[in-house]
N, C-alpha and C positions, 0 to 999 in steps of 0.2 A: 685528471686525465681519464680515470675511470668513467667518471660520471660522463663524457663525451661521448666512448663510445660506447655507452649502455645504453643512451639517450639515441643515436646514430642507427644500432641496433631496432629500438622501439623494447629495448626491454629495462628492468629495470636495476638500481645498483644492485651489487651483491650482499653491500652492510646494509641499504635497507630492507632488505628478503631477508636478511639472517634476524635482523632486529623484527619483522612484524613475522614473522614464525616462533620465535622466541615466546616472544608477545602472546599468541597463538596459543602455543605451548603450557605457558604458564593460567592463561583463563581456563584451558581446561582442566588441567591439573587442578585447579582452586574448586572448580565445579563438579568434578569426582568428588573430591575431598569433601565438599559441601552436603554432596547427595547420598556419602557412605554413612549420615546419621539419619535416621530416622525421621527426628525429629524435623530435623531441617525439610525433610521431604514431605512429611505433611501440612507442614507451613507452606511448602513450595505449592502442595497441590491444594491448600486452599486457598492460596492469593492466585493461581493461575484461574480455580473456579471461581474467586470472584471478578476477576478480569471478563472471563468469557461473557459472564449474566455479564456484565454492565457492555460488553460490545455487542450484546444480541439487544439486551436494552437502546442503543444507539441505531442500532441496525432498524428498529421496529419505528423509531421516531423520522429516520432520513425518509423510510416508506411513507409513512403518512404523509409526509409533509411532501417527495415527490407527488403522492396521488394528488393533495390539495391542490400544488401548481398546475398539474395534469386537468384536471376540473376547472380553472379557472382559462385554462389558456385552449380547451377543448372546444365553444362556440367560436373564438376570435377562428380557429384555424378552421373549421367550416364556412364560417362566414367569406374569407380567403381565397377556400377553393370555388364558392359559389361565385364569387367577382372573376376568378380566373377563368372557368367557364364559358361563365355569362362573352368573355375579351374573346376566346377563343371562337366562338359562335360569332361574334361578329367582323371576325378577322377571316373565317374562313366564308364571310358570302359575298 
């Protein structure tokens, strides 16, 4: 019956708000604990700097490889506007 009218509402039950704060609760509590040793936080800050290099590594490849599409599809779309032109000059006489 709850679940009616939480739903009714548009809000949501109350046991699942108390279980995903809970929940909540409890990852942070694990990630204080995690980052009150040292250790663990230079681990953390060296697997976070190896993440960042390999997504600026990713970053650098998505570029290239936009420009290369960019370069290949850069005469088709002049060639394009010069046929659209070319229609509109002959539409307008």
């Amino acid at each position: 019956m709850a679940d009616k009218k939480a739903d009714k509402k548009g809000g949501m039950n109350p046991m699942v708000a108390s279980l995903a704060g809970a929940a909540i609760g409890a990852a942070v509590g694990a990630g204080a604990v995690i980052l009150s040793d040292e250790k663990n936080r230079k681990k953390l800050e060296g697997a976070l700097e190896g993440l960042k290099k390999q997504g600026f590594h990713v970053l650098e490849i998505a570029q290239r490889e936009a420009e290369s599409v960019r370069k290949q599809l850069a005469p088709q779309g002049e060639e394009v506007v010069k046929e659209v032109k070319k229609a509109v000059k002959k539409k307008s006489k």
